[in-house]
C-alpha positions in Angstrom: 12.8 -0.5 16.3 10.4 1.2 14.2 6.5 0.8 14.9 4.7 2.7 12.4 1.9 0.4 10.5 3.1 -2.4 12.6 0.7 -5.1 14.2 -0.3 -8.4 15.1 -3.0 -10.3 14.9 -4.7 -14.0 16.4 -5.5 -16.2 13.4 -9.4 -16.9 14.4 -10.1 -21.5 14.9 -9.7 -21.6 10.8 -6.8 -20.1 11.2 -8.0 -16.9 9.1 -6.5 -13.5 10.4 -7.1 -9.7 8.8 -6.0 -6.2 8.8 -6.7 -2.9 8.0 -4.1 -0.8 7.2 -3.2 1.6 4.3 -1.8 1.2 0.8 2.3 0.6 1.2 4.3 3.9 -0.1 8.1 2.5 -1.7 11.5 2.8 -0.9 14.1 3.2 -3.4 15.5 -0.4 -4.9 12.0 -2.3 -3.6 8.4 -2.5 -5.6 5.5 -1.9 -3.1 4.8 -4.6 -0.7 3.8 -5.8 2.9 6.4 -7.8 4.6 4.7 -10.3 7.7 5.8 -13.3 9.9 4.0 -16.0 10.8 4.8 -17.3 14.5 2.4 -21.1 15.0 4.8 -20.8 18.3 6.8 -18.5 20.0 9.6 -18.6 17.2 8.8 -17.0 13.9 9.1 -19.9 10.8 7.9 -17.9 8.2 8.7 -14.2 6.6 6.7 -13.3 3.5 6.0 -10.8 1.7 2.2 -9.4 -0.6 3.1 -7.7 -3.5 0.6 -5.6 -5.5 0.2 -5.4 -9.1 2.0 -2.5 -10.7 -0.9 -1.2 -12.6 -2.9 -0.4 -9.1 0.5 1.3 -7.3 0.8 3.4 -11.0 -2.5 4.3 -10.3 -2.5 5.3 -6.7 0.9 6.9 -6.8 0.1 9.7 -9.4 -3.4 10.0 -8.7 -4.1 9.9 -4.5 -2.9 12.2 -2.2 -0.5 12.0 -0.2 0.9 9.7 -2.5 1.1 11.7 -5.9 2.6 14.7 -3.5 6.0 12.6 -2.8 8.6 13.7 -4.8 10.4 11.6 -7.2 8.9 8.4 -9.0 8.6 4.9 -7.8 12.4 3.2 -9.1 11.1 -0.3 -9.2 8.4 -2.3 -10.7 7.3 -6.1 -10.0 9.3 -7.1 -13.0 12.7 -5.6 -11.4 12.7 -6.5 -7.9 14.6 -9.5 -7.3 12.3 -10.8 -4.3 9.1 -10.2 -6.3 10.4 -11.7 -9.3 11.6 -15.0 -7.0 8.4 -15.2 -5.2 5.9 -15.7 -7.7 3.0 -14.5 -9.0 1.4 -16.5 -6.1 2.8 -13.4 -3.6 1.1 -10.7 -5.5 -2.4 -9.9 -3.7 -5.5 -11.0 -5.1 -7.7 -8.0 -5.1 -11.5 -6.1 -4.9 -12.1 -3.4 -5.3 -14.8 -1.8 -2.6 -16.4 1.5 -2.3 -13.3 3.5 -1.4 -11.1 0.9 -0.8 -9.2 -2.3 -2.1 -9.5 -5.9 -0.5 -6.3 -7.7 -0.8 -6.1 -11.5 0.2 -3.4 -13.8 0.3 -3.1 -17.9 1.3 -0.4 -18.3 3.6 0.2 -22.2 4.2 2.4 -23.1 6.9 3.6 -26.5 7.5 3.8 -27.3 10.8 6.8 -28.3 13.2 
């Protein structure tokens, strides 16, 4: 399997966990996300994906390298990808802007058992 921009984290006692990682590229057919599982146990109950509003990924895309040096344009917006559109606006990222960086955050609940 592939490994690059993969990892894991230990939720902390509240059950909060958090990465650093860079803003997702796309693949043809799929708007830009972040796929993660959530394992309580040592059997995975929960896949998800974060989406990100289409205005930001416009943004980034033709304006940060190496991003705006891919060729071809992003195929798929929010509004056409089937998961997206099933998921919810409650799967897009909520997000802050920092210095020189964004601050995405999601609510994950699981229910237990």
């Amino acid at each position: 399997g592939q490994t690059f921009l993969r990892g894991w984290q230990k939720t902390d006692a509240s059950g909060i966990v958090s990465f650093a990682t860079i803003y997702p590229g796309w693949y043809r057919g799929r708007t830009t996300h972040i796929h993660f599982k959530v394992f309580p146990d040592d059997r995975s109950v929960m896949t998800g994906q974060l989406f990100f509003p289409d205005s930001l990924s416009e943004q980034i895309f033709t304006s940060v390298a190496p991003y705006n040096d891919r060729p071809g344009k992003r195929d798929t917006s929010n509004a056409d990808d089937g998961i997206a559109r099933r998921a919810g606006p409650q799967s897009q990222a909520a997000l802050r802007e920092l210095n020189d960086a964004y601050q995405a955050l999601m609510i994950v609940a699981v229910k237990p058992g």
